[in-house]
KOLVEXLO-998962 format. One line per 3 residues: their letters; for each residue x, y, z of N, C-alpha, C. Coordinates in Angstrom, 1 decimal, padded with zeros to 4 digits, m for minus. Layout:
A = X:Y:Z:X:Y:Z:X:Y:Z  ...
This chain:
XXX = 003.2:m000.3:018.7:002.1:000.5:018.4:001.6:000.3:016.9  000.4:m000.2:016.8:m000.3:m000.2:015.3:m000.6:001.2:014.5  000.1:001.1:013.3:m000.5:002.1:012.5:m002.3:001.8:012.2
XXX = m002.8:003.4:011.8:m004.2:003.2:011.5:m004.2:003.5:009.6  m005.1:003.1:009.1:m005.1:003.1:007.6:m005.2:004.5:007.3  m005.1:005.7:007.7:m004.8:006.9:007.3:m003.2:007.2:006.9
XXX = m002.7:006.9:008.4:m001.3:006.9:008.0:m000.5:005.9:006.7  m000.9:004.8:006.9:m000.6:003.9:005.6:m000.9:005.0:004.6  m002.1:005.2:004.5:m002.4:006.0:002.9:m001.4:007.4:002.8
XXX = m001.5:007.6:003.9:m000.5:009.4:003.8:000.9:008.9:003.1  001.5:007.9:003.8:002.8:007.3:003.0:003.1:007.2:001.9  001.8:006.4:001.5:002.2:006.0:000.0:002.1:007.0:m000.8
XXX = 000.9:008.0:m001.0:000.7:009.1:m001.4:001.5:010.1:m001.4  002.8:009.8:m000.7:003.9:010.8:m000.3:004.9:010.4:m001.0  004.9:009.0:m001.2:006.0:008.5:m001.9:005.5:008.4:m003.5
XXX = 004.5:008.1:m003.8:003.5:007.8:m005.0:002.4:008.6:m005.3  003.0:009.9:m006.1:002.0:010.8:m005.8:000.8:010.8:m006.4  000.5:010.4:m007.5:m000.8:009.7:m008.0:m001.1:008.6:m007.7
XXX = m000.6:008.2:m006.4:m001.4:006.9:m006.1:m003.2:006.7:m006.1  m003.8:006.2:m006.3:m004.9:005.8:m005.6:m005.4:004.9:m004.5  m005.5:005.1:m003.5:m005.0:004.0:m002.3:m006.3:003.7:m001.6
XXX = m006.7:002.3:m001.3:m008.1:002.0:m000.9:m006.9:000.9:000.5  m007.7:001.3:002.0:m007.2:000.1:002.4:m008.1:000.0:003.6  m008.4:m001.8:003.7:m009.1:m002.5:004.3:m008.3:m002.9:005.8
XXX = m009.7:m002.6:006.6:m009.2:m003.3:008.1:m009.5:m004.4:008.2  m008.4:m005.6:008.0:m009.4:m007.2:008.2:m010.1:m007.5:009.2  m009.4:m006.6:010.2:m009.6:m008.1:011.8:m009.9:m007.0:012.2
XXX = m010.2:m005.5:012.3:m010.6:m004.5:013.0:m009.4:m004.4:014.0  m008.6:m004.8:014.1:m007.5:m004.5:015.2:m006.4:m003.8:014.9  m006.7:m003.1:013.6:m005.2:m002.1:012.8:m003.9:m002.5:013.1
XXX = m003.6:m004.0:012.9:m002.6:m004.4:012.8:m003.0:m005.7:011.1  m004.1:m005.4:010.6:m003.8:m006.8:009.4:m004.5:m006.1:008.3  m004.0:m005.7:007.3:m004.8:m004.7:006.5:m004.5:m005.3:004.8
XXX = m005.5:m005.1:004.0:m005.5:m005.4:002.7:m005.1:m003.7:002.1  m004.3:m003.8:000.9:m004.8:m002.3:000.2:m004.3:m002.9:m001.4  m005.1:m001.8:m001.7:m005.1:m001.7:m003.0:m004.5:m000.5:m003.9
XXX = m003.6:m000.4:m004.2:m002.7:001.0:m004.9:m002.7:000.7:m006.4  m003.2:001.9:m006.6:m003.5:002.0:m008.3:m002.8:003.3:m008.5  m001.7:002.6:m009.6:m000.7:004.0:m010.0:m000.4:004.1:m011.6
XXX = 000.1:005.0:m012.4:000.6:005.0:m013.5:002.1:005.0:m013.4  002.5:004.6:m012.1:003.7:005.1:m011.8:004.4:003.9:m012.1  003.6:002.2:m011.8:003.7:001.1:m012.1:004.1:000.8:m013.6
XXX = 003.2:002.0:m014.4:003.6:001.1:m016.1:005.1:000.7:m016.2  005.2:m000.5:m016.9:006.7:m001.0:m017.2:007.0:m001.4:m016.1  006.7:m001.9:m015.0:007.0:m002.7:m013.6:006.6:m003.7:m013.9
XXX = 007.3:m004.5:m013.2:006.7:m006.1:m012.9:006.1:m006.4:m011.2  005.1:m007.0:m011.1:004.4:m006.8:m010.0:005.5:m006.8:m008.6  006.6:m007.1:m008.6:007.4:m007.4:m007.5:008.1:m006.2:m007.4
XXX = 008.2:m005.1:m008.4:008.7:m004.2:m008.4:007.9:m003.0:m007.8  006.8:m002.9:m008.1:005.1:m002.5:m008.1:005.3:m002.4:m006.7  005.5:m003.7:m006.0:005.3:m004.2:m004.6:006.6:m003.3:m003.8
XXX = 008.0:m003.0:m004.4:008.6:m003.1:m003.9:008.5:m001.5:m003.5  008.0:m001.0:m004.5:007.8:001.2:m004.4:007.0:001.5:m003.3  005.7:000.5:m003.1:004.5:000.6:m001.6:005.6:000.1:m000.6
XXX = 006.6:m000.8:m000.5:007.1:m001.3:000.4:008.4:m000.2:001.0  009.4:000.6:m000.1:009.7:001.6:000.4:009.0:002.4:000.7  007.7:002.7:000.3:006.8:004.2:000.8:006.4:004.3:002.2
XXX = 006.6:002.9:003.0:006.2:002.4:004.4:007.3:002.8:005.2  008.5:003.0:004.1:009.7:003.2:005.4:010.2:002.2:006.6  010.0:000.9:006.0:010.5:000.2:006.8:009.8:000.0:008.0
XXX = 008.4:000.1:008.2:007.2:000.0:009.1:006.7:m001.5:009.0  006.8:m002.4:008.0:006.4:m003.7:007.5:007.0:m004.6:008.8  006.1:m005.7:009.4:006.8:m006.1:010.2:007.2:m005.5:011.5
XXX = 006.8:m004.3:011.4:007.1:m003.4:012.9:005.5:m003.0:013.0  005.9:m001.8:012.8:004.4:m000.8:013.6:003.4:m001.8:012.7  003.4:m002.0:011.2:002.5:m002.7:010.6:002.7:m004.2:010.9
XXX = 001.7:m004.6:010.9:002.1:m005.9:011.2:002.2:m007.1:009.7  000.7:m006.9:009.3:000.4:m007.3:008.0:m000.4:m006.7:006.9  000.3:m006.8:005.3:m000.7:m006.2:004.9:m000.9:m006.9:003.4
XXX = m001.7:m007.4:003.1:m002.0:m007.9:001.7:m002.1:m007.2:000.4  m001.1:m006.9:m000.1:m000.7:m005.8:m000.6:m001.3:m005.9:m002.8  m002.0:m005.3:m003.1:m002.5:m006.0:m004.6:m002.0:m004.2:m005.2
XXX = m001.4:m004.4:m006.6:m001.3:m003.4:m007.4:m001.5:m003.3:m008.4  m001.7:m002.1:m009.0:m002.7:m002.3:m010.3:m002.1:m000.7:m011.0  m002.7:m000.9:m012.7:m002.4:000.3:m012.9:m004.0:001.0:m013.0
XXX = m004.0:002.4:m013.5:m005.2:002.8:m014.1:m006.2:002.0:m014.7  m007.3:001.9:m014.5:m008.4:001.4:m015.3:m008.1:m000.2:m015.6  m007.4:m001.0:m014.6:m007.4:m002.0:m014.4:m007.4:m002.9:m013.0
XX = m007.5:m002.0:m012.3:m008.0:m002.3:m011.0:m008.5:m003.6:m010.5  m009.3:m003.8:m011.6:m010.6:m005.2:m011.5:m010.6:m006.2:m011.6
């Protein structure tokens, strides 16, 4: 069963509580999604680290319920 991009966002925002979470349906089929997480939670992370806080916030859904997701992190006011 495919997650829908609500649930992705509820996660992370659960796990990352000032997240800002933007996430894209590529293929319309809620299994291949881009997102974009903007945290201050990141400062002093290195991007694999960054990657690694969204990737626990999924609970081990990566590769199951989710199938793909193109994952970009950022802090505050650098988004761009």
């Amino acid at each position: 069963m495919a997650m829908d991009a609500v649930e992705i966002e509820q996660l992370i925002k659960a796990s990352i509580a000032d997240a800002q979470v933007t996430i894209e349906d590529l293929r319309g089929d809620g299994d291949h999604y881009a997102a974009l997480v903007v945290s201050a939670e990141f400062v002093g992370k290195s991007r694999v680290q960054q990657h690694q806080m969204v990737y626990r916030a999924l609970q081990g859904r990566m590769g199951g319920q989710l199938h793909a997701l193109a994952l970009q992190t950022a802090l505050p006011g650098a988004e761009n």
